[in-house]
C-alpha positions in Angstrom: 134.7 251.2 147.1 135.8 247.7 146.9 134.8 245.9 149.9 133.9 245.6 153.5 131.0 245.4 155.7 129.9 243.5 158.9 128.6 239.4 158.6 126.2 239.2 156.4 122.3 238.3 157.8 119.9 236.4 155.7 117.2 238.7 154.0 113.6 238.2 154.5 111.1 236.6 151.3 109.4 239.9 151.7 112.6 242.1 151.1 113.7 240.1 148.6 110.2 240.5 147.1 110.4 244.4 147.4 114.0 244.2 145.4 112.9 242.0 142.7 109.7 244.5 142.0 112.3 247.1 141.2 113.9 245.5 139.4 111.0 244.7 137.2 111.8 249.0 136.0 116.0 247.4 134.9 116.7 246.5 131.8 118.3 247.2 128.6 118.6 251.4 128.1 119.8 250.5 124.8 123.2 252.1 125.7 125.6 252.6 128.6 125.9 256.3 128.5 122.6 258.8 130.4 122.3 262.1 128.0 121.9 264.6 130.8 119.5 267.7 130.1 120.9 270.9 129.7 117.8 272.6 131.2 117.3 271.3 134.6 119.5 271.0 137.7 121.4 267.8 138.1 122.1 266.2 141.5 125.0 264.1 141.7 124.9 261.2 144.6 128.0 259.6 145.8 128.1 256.1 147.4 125.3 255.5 149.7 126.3 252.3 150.8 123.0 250.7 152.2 122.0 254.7 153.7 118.3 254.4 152.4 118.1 257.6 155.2 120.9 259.6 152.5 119.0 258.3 149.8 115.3 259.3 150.8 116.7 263.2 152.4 118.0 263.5 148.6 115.1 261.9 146.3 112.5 264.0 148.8 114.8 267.0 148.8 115.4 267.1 145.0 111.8 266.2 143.6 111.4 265.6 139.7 111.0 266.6 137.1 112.5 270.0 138.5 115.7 267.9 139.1 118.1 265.0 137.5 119.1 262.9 140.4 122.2 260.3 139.5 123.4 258.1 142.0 127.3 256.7 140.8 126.8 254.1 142.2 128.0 251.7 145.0 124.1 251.7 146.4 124.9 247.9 148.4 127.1 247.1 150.8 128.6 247.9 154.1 125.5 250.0 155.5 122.9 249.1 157.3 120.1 248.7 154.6 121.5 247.9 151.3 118.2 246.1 150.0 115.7 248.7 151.3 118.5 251.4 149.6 118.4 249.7 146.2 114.8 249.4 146.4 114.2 253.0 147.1 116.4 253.9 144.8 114.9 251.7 141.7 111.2 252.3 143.0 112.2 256.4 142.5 113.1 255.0 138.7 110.2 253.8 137.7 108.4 256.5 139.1 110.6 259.0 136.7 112.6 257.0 133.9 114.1 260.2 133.2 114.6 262.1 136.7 116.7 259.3 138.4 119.4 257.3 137.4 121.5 254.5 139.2 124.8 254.3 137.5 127.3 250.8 137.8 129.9 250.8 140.6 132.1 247.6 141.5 129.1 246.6 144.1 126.4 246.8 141.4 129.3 244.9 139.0 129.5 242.3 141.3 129.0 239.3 138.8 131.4 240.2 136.5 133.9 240.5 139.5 132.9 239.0 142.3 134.8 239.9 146.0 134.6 239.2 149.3 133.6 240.4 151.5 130.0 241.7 149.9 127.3 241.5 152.8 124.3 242.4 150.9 125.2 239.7 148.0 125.9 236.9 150.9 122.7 238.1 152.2 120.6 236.5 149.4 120.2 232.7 148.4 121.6 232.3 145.4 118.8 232.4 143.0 118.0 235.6 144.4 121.1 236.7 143.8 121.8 235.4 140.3 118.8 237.3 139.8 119.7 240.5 141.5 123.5 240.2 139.3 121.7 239.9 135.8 119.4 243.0 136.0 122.2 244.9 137.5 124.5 244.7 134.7 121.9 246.5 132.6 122.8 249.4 134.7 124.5 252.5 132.7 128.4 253.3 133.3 128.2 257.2 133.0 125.9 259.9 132.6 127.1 263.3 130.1 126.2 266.2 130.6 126.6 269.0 127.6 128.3 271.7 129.8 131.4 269.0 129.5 130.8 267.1 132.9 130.8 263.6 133.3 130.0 261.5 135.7 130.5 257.7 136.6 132.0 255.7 139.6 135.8 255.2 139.1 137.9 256.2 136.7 138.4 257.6 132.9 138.1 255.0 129.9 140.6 255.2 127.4 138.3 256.1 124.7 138.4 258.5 121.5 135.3 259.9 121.8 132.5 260.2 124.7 129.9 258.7 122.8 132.1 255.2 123.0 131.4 255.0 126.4 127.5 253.4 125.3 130.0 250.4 123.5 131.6 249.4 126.5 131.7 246.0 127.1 131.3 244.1 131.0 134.0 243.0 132.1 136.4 244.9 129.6 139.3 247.0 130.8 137.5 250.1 130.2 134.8 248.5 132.2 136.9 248.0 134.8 138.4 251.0 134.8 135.5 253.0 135.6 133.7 250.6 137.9 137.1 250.3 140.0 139.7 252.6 138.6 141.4 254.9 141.4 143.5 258.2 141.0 146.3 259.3 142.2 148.2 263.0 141.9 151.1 260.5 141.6 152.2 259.8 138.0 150.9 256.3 138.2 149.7 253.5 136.3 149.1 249.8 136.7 147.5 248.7 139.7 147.7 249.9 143.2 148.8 246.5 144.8 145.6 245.3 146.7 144.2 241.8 146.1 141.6 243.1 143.7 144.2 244.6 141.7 142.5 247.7 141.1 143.4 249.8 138.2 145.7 253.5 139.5 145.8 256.9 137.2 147.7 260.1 137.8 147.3 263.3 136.3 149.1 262.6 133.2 146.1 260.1 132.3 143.2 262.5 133.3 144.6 265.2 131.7 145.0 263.0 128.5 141.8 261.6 128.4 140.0 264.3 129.5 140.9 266.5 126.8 140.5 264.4 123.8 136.7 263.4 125.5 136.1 267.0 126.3 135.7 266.8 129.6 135.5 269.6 132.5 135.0 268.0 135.4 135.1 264.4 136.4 132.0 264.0 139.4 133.1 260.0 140.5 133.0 258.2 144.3 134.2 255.0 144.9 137.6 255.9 146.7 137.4 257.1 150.1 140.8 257.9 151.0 140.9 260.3 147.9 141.2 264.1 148.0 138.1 265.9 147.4 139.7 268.0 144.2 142.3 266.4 142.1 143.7 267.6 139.2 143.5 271.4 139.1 140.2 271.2 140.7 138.5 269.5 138.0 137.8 266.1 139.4 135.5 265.8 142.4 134.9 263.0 144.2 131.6 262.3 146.7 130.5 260.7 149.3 127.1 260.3 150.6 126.9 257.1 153.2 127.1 257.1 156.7 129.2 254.0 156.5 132.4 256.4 155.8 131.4 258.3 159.1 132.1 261.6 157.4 130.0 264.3 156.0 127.0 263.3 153.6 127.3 265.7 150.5 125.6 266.3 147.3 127.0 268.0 144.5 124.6 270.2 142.1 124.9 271.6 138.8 122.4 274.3 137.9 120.8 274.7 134.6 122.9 277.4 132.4 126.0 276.9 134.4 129.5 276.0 132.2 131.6 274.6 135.0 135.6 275.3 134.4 136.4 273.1 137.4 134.4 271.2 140.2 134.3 274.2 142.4 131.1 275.6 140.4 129.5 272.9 141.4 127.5 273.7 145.2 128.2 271.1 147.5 125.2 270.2 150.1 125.5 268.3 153.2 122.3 266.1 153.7 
């Protein structure tokens, strides 16, 4: 989601000390594309938005290594706690490299594109926040699973093959398209007209791309006013912030499943 939020407050030296602890677990992962395992269940996690509450419920519910939690992003911003969110979230990281994963949305992107308004980046001086903006864009862009689901924060890149996705380059178009790409069942393209130009795709696009990457289902957030299902069914998006007002959900893929479209996912409410 692109923006919003209410005035920004000054964070405390000792959040800001919390945030840059995690952060110490950041850095290169060599690539920008998580290898999901075949043989345990994978939690997806939509925007949370500053909801540490959404983010604890899920990484208490969910506990590793029994499960693969992914988070697609968008954890600052707009909610009530976006430093103590990010924290948790990075702190759950180190404890289990390979049980959580924080994926790039725009908020995370923020350096590369910066917008206004963006309360939790107004929150911090700026060396704090140059900081905050360097680790960050270490982040990955998408995580694959073998069963032919992908997930990420936005939209499709116009790739030949999934693997490309660990090549993509910040600030790209690719990179924008799946930090801030939006879809439409509209035959669009181009942008949909806001300030921040953001990037538009119908289902002549996701169909495309989808079948030359191999792709089943599509698990993304980012765009509130979007449909749950798109496309046949087979892209899902998910919310899980109490900055929307709606429904906090979680969508799960269990070990041995081969998903033909986002209903064999299970949806949870938190």
């Amino acid at each position: 989601m692109p923006s919003g939020g209410s005035a920004a407050t000054v964070t405390s030296v000792t959040e800001v000390s919390r945030l840059l602890r995690a952060l110490e677990g950041v850095g290169p992962t060599g690539g920008r594309l998580v290898r999901l395992p075949a043989d345990r269940r994978v939690v997806f996690v939509g925007d949370t938005h500053g909801d540490a509450d959404a983010s604890a419920r899920v990484l208490a519910s969910y506990p590793r290594p029994g499960s693969v939690v992914v988070f697609l992003g968008d954890a600052v911003d707009r909610g009530p706690d976006s430093v103590g969110n990010l924290a948790l979230i990075l702190e759950a990281k180190r404890a289990s490299p390979d049980g959580v994963h924080l994926l790039m949305g725009n908020h995370e992107g923020w350096a590369m594109a910066p917008f206004r308004p963006a309360d939790f980046w107004a929150s911090l001086a700026s060396d704090a926040a140059a900081t905050v903006a360097a680790r960050l864009c270490d982040l990955p862009l998408a995580a694959w699973h073998p069963s032919g689901v992908l997930a990420l924060h936005g939209a499709l890149p116009e790739l030949s093959r999934i693997e490309e996705i660990d090549r993509i380059s910040l600030g790209s178009a690719d990179w924008r398209r799946v930090t801030w790409g939006d879809w439409s069942e509209a035959d669009v393209g181009g942008t949909s007209g806001d300030l921040l130009g953001r990037p538009c795709f119908g289902r002549e696009v996701f169909d495309r791309i989808a079948r030359r990457l191999g792709i089943r289902v599509l698990v993304r957030s980012h765009q509130p006013d979007a449909p749950t299902l798109l496309f046949d069914d087979r892209c899902l998006t998910l919310f899980t912030s109490c900055a929307y007002g709606g429904t906090r959900r979680v969508a799960i893929l269990e070990p041995g499943r081969a998903p033909r479209s986002a209903r064999d996912l299970l949806l949870v409410e938190l």
